[in-house]
C-alpha positions as CSV (number, residue, x, y, z in Angstrom):
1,X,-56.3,-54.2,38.3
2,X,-53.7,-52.3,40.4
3,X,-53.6,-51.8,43.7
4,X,-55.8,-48.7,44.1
5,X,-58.7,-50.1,41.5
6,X,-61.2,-47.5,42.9
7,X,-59.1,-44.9,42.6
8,X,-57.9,-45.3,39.2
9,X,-61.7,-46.2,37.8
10,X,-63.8,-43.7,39.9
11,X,-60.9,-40.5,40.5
12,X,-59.3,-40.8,37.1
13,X,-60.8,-40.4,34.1
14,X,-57.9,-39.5,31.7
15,X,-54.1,-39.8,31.9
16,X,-52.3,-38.1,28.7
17,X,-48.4,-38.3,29.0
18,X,-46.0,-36.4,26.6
19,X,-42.2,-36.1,26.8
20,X,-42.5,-33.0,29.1
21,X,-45.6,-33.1,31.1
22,X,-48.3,-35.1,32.4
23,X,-52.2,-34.2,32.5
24,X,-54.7,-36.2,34.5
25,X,-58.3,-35.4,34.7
26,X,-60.3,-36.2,38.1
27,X,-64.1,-37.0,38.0
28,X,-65.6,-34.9,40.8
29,X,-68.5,-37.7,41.5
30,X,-65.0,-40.1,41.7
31,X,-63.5,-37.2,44.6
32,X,-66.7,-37.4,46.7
33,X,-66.2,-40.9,46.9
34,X,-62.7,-40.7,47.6
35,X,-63.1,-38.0,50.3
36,X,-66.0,-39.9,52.2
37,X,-64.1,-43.3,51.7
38,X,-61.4,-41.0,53.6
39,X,-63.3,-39.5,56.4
40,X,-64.9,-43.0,57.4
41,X,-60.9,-44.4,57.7
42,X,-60.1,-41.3,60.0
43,X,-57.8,-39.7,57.2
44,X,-59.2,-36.3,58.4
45,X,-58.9,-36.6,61.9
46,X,-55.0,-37.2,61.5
47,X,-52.6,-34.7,61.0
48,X,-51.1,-34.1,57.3
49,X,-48.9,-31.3,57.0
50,X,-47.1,-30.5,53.5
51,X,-45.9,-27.3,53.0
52,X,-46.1,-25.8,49.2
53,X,-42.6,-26.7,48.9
54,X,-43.4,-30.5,48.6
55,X,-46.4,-30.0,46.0
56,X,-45.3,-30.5,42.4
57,X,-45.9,-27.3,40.2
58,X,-48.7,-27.9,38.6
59,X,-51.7,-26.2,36.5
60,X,-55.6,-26.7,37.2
61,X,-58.2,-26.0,35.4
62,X,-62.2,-27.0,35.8
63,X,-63.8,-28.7,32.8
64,X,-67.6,-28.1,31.7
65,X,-68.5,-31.3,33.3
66,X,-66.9,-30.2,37.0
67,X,-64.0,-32.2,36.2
68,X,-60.2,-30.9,37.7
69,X,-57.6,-31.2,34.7
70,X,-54.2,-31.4,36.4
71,X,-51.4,-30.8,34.4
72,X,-47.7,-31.0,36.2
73,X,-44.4,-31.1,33.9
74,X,-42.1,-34.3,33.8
75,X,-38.8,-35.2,33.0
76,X,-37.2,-38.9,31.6
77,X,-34.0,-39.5,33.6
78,X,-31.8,-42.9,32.5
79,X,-30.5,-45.3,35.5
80,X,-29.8,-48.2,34.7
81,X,-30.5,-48.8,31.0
82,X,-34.0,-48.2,31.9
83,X,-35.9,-44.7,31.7
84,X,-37.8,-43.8,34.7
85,X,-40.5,-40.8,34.7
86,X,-40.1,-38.2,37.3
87,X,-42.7,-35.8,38.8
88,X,-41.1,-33.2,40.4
89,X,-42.0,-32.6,44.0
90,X,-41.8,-28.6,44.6
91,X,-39.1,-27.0,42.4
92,X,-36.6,-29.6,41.9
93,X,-37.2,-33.0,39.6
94,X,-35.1,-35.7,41.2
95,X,-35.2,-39.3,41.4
96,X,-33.0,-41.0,43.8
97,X,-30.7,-44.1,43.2
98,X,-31.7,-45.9,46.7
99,X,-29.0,-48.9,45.0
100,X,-26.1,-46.4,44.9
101,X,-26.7,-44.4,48.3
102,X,-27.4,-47.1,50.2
103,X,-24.1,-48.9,48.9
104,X,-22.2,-46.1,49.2
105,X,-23.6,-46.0,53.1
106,X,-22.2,-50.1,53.5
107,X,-19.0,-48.6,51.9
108,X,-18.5,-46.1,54.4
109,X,-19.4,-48.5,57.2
110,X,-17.2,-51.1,56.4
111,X,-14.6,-48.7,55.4
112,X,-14.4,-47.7,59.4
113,X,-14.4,-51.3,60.3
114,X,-11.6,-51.9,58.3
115,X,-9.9,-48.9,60.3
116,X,-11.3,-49.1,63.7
117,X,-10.0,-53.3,63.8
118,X,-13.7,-54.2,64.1
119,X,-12.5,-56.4,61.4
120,X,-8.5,-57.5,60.9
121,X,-8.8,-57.4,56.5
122,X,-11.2,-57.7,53.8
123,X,-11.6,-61.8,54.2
124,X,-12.4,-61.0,58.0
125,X,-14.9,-58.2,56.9
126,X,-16.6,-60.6,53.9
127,X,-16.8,-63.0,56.5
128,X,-18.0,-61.0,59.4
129,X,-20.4,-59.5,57.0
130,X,-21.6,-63.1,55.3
131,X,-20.7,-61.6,51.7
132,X,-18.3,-62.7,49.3
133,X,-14.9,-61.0,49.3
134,X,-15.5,-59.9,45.8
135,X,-18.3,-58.6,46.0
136,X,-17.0,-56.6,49.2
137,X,-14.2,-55.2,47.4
138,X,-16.4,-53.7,44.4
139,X,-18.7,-51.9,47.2
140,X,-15.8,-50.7,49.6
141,X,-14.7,-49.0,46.3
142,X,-17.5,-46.5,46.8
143,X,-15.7,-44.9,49.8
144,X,-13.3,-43.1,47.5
145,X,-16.2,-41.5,45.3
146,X,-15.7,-38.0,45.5
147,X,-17.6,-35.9,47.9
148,X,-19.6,-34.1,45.2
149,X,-20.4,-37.0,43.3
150,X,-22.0,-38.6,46.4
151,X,-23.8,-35.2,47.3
152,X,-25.4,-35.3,43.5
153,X,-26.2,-39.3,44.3
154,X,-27.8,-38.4,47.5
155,X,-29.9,-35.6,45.9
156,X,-30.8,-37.2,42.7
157,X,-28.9,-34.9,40.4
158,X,-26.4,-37.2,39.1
159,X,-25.9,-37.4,35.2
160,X,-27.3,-39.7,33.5
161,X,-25.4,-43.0,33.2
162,X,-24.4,-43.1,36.6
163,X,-25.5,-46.0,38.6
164,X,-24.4,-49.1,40.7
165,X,-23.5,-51.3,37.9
166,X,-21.5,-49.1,36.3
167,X,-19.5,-47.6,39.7
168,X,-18.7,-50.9,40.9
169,X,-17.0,-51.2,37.6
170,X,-14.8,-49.1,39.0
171,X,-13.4,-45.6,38.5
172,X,-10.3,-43.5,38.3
173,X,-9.3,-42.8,41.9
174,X,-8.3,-38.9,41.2
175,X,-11.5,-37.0,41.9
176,X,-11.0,-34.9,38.8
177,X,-10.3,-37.7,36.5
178,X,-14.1,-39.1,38.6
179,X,-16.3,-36.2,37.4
180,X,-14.6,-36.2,34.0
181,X,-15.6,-40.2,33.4
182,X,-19.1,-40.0,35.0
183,X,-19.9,-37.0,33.3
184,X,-19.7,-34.0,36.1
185,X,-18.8,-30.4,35.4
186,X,-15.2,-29.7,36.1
187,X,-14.9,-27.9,39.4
């Protein structure tokens, strides 16, 4: 069992995936439960704000039996060799790379401590930072992604293939010759 048994067994009583969409079907009996389980934790007397914006697009339609068929479109996006499902939240279908942006955050950082003299050279900044100097010099690498490509990381609209294992690779240091390799439009 998973973390949320009741609400998988008692909620859910059908999950159908195809390449573009996902349908689940909710047991109204299941809801009930769910929604007094709620009200007895205090759910309801918090506030919980999402504006439409944040809900996935979805359809809904009521079965004979009461049940609430839910059906929401999906997309496959590729990071790392391994293909993750998205749900899209409002209009736009994104999955972020938490890896990549947070790497490219460390790069930054200890980009201006190279600069500011918060550390004297790259040994000093593996040190300071308790990482290997190898590892260091793959990540600081990130800094010269260009601006674009990190705006696409950021928002989860990179194409597909790009991801930390492959950046730290390396790449071209031309901007151009960067969204050629990993795949981005020209600008």
């Amino acid at each position: 069992m998973g973390p949320f048994p009741f609400f998988t067994l008692e909620v859910i009583s059908d999950i159908v995936a195809s390449p573009d969409k996902i349908k689940l079907v909710l047991r109204v009996e299941g809801l009930k439960q769910l929604a007094e389980e709620m009200a007895v934790g205090g759910y309801f007397s918090e506030n919980h704000e999402a504006s439409e914006a944040e809900l996935p697009e979805m359809e809904q339609r009521v079965l004979d039996d009461g049940g609430i068929e839910l059906t929401m479109p999906l997309k496959l996006k590729s990071i790392g060799g391994h293909r993750n499902v998205i749900v899209p939240a409002g209009n736009g279908m994104t999955l972020k790379q938490d890896a990549v942006i947070r790497a490219i955050r460390n790069a930054r950082k200890w980009t201006e401590m190279l600069v500011t003299g918060q550390a004297a050279n790259l040994t000093d900044l593996a040190k300071k930072l308790g990482l290997a100097a190898p590892y260091v010099t793959r990540i600081l690498g990130l800094a010269n992604l260009a601006p674009d490509i990190v705006e696409a990381v950021c928002s989860g609209c990179e194409p597909e293939g790009v991801f930390l294992a492959r950046l730290v690779k390396g790449f071209p240091d031309d901007w151009e010759e960067q969204r050629m390799v990993m795949g981005f439009r020209s600008r």
